[in-house]
C-alpha positions in Angstrom: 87.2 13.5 -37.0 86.1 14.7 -33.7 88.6 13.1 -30.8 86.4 14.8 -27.8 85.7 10.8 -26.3 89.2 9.4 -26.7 90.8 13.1 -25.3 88.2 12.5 -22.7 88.5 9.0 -21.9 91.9 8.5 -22.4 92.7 11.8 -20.1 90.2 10.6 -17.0 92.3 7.3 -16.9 95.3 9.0 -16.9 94.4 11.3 -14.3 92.9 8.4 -12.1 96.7 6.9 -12.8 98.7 9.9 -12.2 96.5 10.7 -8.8 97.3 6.8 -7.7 101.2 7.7 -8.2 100.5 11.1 -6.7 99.3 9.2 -3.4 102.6 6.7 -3.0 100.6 3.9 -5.2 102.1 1.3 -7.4 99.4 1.8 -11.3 100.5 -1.9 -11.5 98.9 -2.8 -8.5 95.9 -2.1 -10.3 96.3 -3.9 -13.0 94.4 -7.7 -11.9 93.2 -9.4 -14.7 91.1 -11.9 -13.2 89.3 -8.6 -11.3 89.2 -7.2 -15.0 88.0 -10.4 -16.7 85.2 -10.1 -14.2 83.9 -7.3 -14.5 84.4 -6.3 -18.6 83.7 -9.8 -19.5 80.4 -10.1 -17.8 79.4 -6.7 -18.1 79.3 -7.1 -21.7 77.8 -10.3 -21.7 74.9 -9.3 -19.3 74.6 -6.0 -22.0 74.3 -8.7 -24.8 71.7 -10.2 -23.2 69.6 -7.5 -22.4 69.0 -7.0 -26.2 69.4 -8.9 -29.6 72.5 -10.1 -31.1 71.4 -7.6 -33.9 71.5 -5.0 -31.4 74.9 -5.8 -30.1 76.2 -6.0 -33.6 74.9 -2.9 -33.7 76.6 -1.6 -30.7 80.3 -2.7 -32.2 79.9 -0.9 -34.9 78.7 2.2 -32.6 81.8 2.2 -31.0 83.9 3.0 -33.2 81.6 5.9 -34.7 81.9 7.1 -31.0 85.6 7.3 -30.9 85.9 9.1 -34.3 82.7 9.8 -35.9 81.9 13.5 -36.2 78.6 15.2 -37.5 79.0 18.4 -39.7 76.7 21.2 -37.9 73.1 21.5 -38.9 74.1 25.0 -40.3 76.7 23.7 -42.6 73.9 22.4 -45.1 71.7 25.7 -45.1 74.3 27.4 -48.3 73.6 24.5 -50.4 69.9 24.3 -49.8 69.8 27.7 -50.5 71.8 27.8 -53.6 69.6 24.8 -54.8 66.7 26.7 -54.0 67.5 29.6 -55.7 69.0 27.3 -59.1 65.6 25.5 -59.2 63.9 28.5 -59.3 65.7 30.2 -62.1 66.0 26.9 -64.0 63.7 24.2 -62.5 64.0 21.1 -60.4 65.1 19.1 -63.0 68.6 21.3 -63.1 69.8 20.2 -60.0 70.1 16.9 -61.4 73.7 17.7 -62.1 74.6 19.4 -59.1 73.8 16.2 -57.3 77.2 14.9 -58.1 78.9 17.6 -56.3 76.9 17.0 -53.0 78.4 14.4 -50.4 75.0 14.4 -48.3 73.3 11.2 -49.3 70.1 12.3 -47.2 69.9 15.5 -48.8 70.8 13.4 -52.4 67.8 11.4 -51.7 65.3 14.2 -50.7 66.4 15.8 -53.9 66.0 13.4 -56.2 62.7 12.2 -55.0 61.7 16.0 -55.8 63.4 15.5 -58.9 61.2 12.4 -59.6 58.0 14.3 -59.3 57.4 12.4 -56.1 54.2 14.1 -54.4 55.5 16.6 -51.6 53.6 14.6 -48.9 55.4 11.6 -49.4 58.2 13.1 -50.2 58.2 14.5 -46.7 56.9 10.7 -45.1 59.5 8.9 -46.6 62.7 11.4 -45.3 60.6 11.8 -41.7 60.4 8.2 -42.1 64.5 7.3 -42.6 64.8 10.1 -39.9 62.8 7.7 -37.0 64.6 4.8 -37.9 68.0 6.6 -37.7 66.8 7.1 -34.8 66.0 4.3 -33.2 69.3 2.7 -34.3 71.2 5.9 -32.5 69.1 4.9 -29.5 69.5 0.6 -29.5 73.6 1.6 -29.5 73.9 4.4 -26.6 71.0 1.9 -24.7 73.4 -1.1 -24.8 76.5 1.1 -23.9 73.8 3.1 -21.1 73.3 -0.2 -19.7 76.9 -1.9 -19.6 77.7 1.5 -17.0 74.6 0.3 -15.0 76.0 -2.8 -14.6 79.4 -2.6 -14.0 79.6 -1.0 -10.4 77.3 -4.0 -9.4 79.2 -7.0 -10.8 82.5 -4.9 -9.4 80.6 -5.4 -6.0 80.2 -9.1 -6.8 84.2 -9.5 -7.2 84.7 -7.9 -4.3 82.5 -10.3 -2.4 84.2 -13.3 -4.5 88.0 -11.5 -3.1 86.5 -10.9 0.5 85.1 -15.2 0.7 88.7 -16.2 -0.1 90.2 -13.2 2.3 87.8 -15.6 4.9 89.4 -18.3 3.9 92.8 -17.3 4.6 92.3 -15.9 7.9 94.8 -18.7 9.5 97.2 -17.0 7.4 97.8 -13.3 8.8 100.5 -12.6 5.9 98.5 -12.7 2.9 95.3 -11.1 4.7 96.6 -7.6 3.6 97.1 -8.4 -0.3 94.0 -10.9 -0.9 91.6 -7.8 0.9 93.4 -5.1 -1.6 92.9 -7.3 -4.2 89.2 -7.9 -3.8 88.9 -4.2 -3.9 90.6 -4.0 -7.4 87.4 -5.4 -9.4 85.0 -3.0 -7.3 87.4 0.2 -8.5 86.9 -1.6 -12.1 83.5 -1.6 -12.2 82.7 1.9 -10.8 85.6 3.4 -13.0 84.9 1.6 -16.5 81.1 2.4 -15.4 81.8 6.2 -15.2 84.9 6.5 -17.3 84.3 4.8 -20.2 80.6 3.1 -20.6 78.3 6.0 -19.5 80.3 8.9 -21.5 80.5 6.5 -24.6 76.9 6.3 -24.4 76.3 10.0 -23.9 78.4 10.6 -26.8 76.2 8.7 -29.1 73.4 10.5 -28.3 74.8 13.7 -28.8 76.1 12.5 -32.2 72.5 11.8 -33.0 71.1 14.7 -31.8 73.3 16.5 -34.3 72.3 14.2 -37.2 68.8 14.8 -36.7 68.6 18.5 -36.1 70.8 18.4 -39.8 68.5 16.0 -41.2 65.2 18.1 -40.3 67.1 20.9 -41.8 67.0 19.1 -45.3 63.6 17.9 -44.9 62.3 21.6 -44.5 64.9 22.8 -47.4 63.9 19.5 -49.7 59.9 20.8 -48.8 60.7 24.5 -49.6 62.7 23.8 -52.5 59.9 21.7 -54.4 57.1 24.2 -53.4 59.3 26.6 -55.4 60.0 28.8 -52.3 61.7 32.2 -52.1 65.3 31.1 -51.9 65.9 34.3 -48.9 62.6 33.1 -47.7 64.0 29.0 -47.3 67.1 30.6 -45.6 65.5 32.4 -42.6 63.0 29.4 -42.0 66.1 27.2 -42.2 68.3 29.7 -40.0 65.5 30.4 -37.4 65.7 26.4 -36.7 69.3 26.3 -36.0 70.7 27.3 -32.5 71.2 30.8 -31.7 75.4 29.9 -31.7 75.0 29.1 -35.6 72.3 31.7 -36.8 75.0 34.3 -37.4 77.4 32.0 -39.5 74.6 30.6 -41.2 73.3 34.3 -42.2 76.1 35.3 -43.2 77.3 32.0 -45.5 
């Protein structure tokens, strides 16, 4: 599990927190739920419906994957392409059959045993390029609708503080509670911009990272399922499959 976003998310609030002590602040003060209602409430809601229900189904389920999810590097998965490579070639495809039961990559299961199958190369290739897109586009629907709740936040933080400031107006006969009612219009505009930039925007970064890394591994099997069924050199398949990894994991991968 990789803990970057909660480290990083749960360290920015307590930084904004301990720099609000820091300054003679009270964290409490902070804490205004109808200023919070406002602006997560109807930041999600607006997020909703910008999209599909589907797509903010979607998005739930995206969050959690974004607070623990973790994606094994590209590189990992070049030693067992190789070492299929190089049993296929000594014994056939139809040996790795068995060895399919000790591999925990369903992509690279599937690829496989398509080969396995006899599938033609060509559409061996179309179908796992095809999975690939659509991975893709789901990666892309999650960190949109997360992309788009840190757009709005900062605005409809602006529209709480205009809701605080009309009842500040309204109290102006009242000198006393001017002070309190202004600071607390301000509240839902610190919301908005903070949950905009410390929480919505990096959550959505964070998914597309994790995709990137899924589909950089991904195209690694689809060039290692394509070498294996052409009956490839198995040193051969290892520096195509190295030279497409970034330069940081060419020398692990080499030397696995």
């Amino acid at each position: 599990m990789d803990i970057a976003t909660a480290v990083g998310v749960g360290g920015g609030m307590a930084v904004i927190v301990t720099a609000n002590v820091l300054e003679g602040g009270n964290p409490m003060a902070l804490i205004q739920v109808p200023a919070m209602l406002l602006v997560f409430g109807t930041t999600i809601l607006v997020s909703v419906a910008g999209g599909t229900l589907a797509d903010a189904k979607g998005a739930i389920s995206a969050l959690k994957r974004a607070f623990t999810g973790n994606v094994q590097p590209a590189g990992d998965v070049v030693p067992t392409v190789v070492g299929l490579a190089d049993r296929a070639r000594r014994e056939g495809l139809l040996a790795l059959e068995d060895a399919m039961k000790d591999i925990d990559d369903e992509f690279l299961v599937k690829g496989v045993t398509l080969a396995i199958d006899g599938t033609d190369p060509e559409e061996v290739r179309d179908i796992l390029e095809g999975e690939m897109i659509a991975k893709s586009r789901a990666d892309k629907r999650a960190a949109k609708f997360f992309g788009d709740a840190g757009a709005y936040a900062p605005t409809i933080g602006i529209i709480g503080t205009v809701m605080g400031l009309v009842h500040v107006l309204e109290n102006l006969a009242a000198p006393d509670k001017l002070g309190g009612l202004i600071a607390a219009a301000f509240i839902a505009t610190l919301w908005g911009v903070m949950s905009a930039n410390v929480i919505w925007l990096p959550i959505s970064n964070r998914l597309k990272r994790l995709a990137e890394l899924e589909s950089a591994r991904m195209e690694i099997i689809v060039e290692g399922v394509a070498a294996i069924q052409s009956g490839a050199n198995p040193r051969v398949i290892q520096h195509r499959l190295v030279s497409l990894l970034p330069a940081e994991q060419q020398p692990a991968a080499e030397a696995a």
